[in-house]
Phi, psi and omega in degrees: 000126161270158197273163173242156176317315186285309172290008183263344169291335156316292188324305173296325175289352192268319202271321158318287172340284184307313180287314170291335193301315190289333182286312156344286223291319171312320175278333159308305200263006162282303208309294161294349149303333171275340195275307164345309198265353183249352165278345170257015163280317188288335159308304200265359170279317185269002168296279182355277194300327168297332182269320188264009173265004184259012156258140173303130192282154142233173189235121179262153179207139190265163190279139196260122190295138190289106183241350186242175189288160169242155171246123195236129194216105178270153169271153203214144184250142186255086179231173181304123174339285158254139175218131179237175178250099207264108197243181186273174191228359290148111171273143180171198201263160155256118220241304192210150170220134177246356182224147182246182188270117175141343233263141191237091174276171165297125179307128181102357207269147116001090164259334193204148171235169197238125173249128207243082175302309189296354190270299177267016167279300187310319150319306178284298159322314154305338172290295165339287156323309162325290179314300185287356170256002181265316171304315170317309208272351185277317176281318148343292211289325222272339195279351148308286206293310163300325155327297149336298197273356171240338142325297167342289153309008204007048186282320148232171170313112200314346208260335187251010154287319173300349168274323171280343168277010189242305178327318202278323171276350181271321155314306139344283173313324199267347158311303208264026152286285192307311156336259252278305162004260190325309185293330145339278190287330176311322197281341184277331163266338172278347140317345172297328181255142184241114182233171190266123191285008167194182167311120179160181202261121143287144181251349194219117163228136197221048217200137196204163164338110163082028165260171215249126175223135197271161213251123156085007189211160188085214203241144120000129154272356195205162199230051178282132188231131129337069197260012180283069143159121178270134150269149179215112198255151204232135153265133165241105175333170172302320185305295187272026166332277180330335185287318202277063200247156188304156173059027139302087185316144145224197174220134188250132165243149190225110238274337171297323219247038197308140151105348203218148192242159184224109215261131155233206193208140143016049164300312212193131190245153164300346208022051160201144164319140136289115163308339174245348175262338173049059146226188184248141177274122212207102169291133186232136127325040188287143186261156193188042166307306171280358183067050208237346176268140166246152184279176203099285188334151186249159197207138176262129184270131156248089201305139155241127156279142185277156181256150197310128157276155151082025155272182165210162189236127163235165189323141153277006182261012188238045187244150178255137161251115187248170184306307190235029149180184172268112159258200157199163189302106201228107189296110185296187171286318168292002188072015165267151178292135168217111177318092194260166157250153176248154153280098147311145178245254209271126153271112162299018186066268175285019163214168170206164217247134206240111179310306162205157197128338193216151179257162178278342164276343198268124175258128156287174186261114197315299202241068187266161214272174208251338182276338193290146219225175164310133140087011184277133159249140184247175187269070250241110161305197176282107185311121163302139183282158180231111168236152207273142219289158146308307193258192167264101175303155178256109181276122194287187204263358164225137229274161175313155178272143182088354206278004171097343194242000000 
């Protein structure tokens, strides 16, 4: 059978029809093959990215080794070598006073006398008794001693010799009674002068013509201190306790006195802790030949301490304070993190000074984030310079929290 026009021109429209359908479909399932494939390139350019803005950038810096003197600067109390209270040992009157507050005396010297009429009735009346027990005991003795010899003789009786020897001792006893009296009250009139038991400046009087004085009770008539060598007593935290051996330099600065040091030293530490403050009580020396320091005074102390072999100081901002103890960040070769803790010593305000946990090779993390944990990997930007101090740093008086002291 022939085809005719009109179907084969159907055919051919049929067969077009089929071929855009099939072209269609090629192009849906590119489109979409492509949309797959490209939505799933982009995930994984941003998984890429997301892992690698989510690692932390940091900055490192090595531990700088302690190479200059170190310092320690405490508040410090100032008093006289020697100080007494001068009080009267005598009852009586203040008859003169010879010396005022400034007055700079002599051991022995006359500062004031006292007049004790009642002292010296008693003085004479003890003297008195003096006699009459010195009479007593001679005619006692002599009346023994006659006794004796007729005892001899059996001229009396042993019972009424023995009596008179008992009498001569009993007379006896009451002479060297009557003594040591006298010798009282003497020493109670030689109290009338009130003199300075050593060298040194009055500071103090508290006493005037005619006041009235009870031997041992009121206020010192007088105050004399020693002031050519000053003690200068110190609280020393626990941390530099150890520190604190004799004949230790420091230097004293004074808030009058801008600009100008004063070198003493070390004598003597309490060698024991105060149990509720844990500092140590630690005595210095200053010479004050010229008198130009007053005891009282308040004085900031500078210790110089020797330096700590094998420390370092490194930043405080780049210490973590975790509960239970100061690490710090310490970057491996892998770019991991590894927490180390550490020991502290001196704090230097903006360093501190670190004993053990790190080494001088090892670089830390400056500023590390309060989240960064062991085994974290980071990012290491261009490592911060430490340059190594210049001056003699200053440790204040109190040590870092967790440091132990």
């Amino acid at each position: 059978m022939s085809t005719t026009p009109h179907s084969t021109i159907a055919n051919t429209t049929a067969r077009r029809l089929r071929l855009y359908a099939l072209a269609g479909l090629a192009i849906v399932f590119s489109l979409a093959a492509w949309g797959i494939v490209s939505r799933n390139s982009e995930r994984s350019v941003l998984a890429r990215d997301t892992a690698e803005l989510a690692i932390p950038t940091v900055s490192t810096i090595e531990p700088t080794p302690v190479s200059v003197a170190q310092q320690l600067v405490l508040p410090g109390s100032v008093q006289a070598y020697n100080e007494a209270p001068i009080f009267a040992r005598t009852n009586g009157y203040v008859r003169q006073w010879y010396t005022d507050i400034g007055t700079r005396v002599r051991k022995g010297q006359l500062l004031a006398e006292i007049d004790t009429p009642e002292v010296d009735q008693q003085l004479r009346q003890a003297q008195a008794d003096l006699a009459t027990a010195q009479a007593n005991f001679q005619l006692a003795h002599t009346t023994d001693q006659r006794w004796r010899q007729l005892l001899a003789t059996n001229s009396v009786s042993r019972q009424a010799a023995d009596s008179a020897a008992g009498d001569e001792s009993a007379k006896k006893a009451a002479l060297a009674s009557a003594e040591a009296n006298v010798a009282r009250l003497r020493d109670l009139e030689s109290f009338k002068h009130v003199l300075a038991p050593f060298d040194g400046v009055v500071t103090s009087r508290n006493t005037d013509i005619g006041a009235l004085i009870n031997a041992g009770q009121g206020n010192a008539l007088f105050r004399v201190s020693d002031t050519s060598k000053l003690r200068v007593y110190v609280l020393v935290p626990q941390l530099y306790a150890v520190n604190m051996t004799p004949e230790l330099p420091a230097d004293l600065t004074f808030p009058e006195r801008p600009g100008r040091t004063y070198p003493a030293q070390v004598v003597r530490t309490a060698e024991a802790l105060d149990p509720v403050s844990r500092t140590l009580q630690v005595e210095l020396l200053v010479d004050n030949a010229s008198g130009g320091l007053f005891p009282g005074a308040y004085a900031q102390v500078h210790f110089k301490l020797p330096q700590t072999p094998g420390s370092l100081r490194v930043p405080a901002s780049a210490v973590l304070f975790r509960s239970a103890d100061l690490q710090v960040a310490v970057v491996g070769a892998d770019h991991r993190v590894t927490l180390e803790s550490i020991t502290t010593g001196r704090d230097f305000g903006t360093t501190l000074e670190v004993l053990t946990g790190v080494s001088a090779d090892e670089e830390i993390v400056a500023n590390p984030p309060d989240s960064l944990a062991t085994g974290t990997l980071v990012r290491v930007v261009q490592p911060q310079s430490n340059p190594p101090p210049t001056a003699s740093p200053t440790a204040r008086r109190t040590p870092p929290a967790g440091s132990g002291s």
